[in-house]
C-alpha positions in Angstrom: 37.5 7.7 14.1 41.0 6.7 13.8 42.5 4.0 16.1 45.0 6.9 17.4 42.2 9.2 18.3 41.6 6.6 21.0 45.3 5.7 22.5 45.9 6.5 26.2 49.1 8.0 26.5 51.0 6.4 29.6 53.3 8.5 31.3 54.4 6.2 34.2 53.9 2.4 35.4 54.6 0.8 38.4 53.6 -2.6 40.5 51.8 -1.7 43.2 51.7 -5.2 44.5 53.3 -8.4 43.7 52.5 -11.7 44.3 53.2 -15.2 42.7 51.2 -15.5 39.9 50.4 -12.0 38.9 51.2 -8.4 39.5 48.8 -5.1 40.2 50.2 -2.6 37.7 49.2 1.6 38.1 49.8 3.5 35.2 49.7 7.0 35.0 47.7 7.8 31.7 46.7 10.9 29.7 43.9 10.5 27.6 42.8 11.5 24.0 41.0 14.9 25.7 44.3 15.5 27.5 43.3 14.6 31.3 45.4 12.6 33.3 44.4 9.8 35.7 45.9 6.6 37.0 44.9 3.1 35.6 45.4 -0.2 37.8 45.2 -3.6 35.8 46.2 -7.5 36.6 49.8 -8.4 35.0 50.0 -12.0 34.7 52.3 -14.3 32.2 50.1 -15.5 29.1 48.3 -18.8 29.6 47.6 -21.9 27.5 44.0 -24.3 27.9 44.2 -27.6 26.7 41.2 -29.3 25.3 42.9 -32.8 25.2 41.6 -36.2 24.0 42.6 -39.8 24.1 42.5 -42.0 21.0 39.0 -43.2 22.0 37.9 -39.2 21.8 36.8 -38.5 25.4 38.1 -35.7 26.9 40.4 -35.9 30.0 39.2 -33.2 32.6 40.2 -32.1 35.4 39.1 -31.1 39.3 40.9 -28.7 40.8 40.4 -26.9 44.4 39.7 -23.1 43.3 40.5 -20.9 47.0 39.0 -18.0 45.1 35.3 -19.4 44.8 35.5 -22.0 47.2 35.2 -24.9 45.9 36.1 -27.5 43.4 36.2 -26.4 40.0 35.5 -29.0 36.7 37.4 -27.8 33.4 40.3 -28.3 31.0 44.4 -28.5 32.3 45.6 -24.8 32.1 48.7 -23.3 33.1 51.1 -20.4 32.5 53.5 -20.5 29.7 56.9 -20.6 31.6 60.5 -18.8 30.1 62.2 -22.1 29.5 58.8 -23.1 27.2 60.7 -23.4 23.5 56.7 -22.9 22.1 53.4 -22.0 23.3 53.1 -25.6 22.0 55.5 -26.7 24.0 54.2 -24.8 27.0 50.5 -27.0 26.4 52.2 -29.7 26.1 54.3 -29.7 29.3 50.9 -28.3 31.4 49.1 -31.4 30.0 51.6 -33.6 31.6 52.2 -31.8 34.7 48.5 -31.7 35.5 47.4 -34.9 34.3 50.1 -37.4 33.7 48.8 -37.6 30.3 51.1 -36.9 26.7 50.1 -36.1 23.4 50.5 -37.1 20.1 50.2 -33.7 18.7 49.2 -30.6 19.6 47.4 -27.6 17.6 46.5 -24.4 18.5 42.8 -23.3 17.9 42.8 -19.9 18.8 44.1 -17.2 20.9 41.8 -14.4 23.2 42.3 -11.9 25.7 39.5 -12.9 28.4 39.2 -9.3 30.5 41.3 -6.9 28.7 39.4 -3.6 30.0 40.7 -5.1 33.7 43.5 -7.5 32.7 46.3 -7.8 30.1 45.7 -11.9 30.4 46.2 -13.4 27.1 45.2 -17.5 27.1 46.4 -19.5 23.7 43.8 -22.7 23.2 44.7 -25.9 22.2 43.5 -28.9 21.2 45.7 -31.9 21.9 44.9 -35.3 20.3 46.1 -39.1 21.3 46.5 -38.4 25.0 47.6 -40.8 27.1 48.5 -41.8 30.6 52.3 -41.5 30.7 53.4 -40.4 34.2 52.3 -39.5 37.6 51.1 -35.9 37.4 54.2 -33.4 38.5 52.2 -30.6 40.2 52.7 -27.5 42.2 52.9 -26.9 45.5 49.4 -24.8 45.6 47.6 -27.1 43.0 45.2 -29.8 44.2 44.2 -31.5 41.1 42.4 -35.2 39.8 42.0 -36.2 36.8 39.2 -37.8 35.0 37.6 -38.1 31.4 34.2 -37.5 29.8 32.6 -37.6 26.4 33.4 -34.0 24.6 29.2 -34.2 24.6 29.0 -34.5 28.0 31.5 -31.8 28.9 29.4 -29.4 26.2 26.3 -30.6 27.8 27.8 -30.0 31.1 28.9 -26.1 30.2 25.5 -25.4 27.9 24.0 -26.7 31.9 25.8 -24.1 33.7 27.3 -26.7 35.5 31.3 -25.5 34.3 31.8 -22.5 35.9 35.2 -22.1 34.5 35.7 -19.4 31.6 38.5 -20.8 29.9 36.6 -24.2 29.9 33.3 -23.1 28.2 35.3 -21.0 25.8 37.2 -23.6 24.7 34.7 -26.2 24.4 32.4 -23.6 22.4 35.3 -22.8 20.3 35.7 -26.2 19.3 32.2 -26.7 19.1 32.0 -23.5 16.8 35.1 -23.8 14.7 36.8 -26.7 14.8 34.2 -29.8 15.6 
């Protein structure tokens, strides 16, 4: 079957609801049988996840009060590529500093995914950033609570292969780099 065979024609969108940080989109769609319904989805800006490490190759981490789940949440810095961002690169970069106070040498980009595109149009660009270190005083949001810390990269894969990362964009990026790049 053809790729067109299975497009969803959308007649109308609108935000139902807006906050900051994402939006609640309804579409009104017809699909490949002719029907029409309406289809609600997250909107939120694309992302980038930083898998960073100093010259001695641990990993800096952070902790970060999630409101969501309730609790404090382990990972890698990630954070929401911004309009004045020359680069996705340049987006990583910036989030690694704002979150940890840490700068890096250089900056590549391992891979790109859409994390829940059958409820989300989320799109989160990995990097891996190499020669971090301690620059500056972190520079964070209002709404972010956030310390910093580093780890061996085998104890942060132990950690996730544990179930003791919760965090999605964590574990795929550390099994990415596991897979791929490692």
């Amino acid at each position: 079957m053809a790729e067109d065979d299975l497009r969803w024609e959308t007649l109308d969108s609108q935000t139902a609801y807006s906050c900051p940080g994402f939006d609640v989109v309804t579409d009104d769609v017809r699909f490949p049988d002719g029907t029409e319904d309406e289809y609600d989805y997250l909107s939120e800006p694309p992302a980038v996840v930083i898998l960073p490490f100093t010259p001695d190759e641990e990993v800096v981490v952070i902790e970060e009060w999630r409101q969501a789940v309730d609790r404090i949440n382990r990972g890698l810095p990630v954070g929401g590529v911004e309009p004045d961002d020359e680069s996705l690169a340049a987006a990583a970069r910036r989030e690694l500093r704002e979150e940890t106070g840490y700068e890096a040498e250089s900056v590549s980009q391992m891979t790109t995914v859409e994390p829940a595109n059958g409820i989300a149009d989320s799109v989160l660009h990995f990097f891996v950033a190499r020669d971090c270190r301690p620059t500056a005083a972190q520079d964070l949001d209002h709404n972010e609570s956030i310390r910093t810390d580093t780890t061996s990269f085998e104890e942060l894969r132990a950690a996730v292969a544990a179930d003791d990362v919760r965090d999605g964009r964590t574990a795929l990026g550390v099994l990415y780099y596991e897979l791929v790049e490692d």
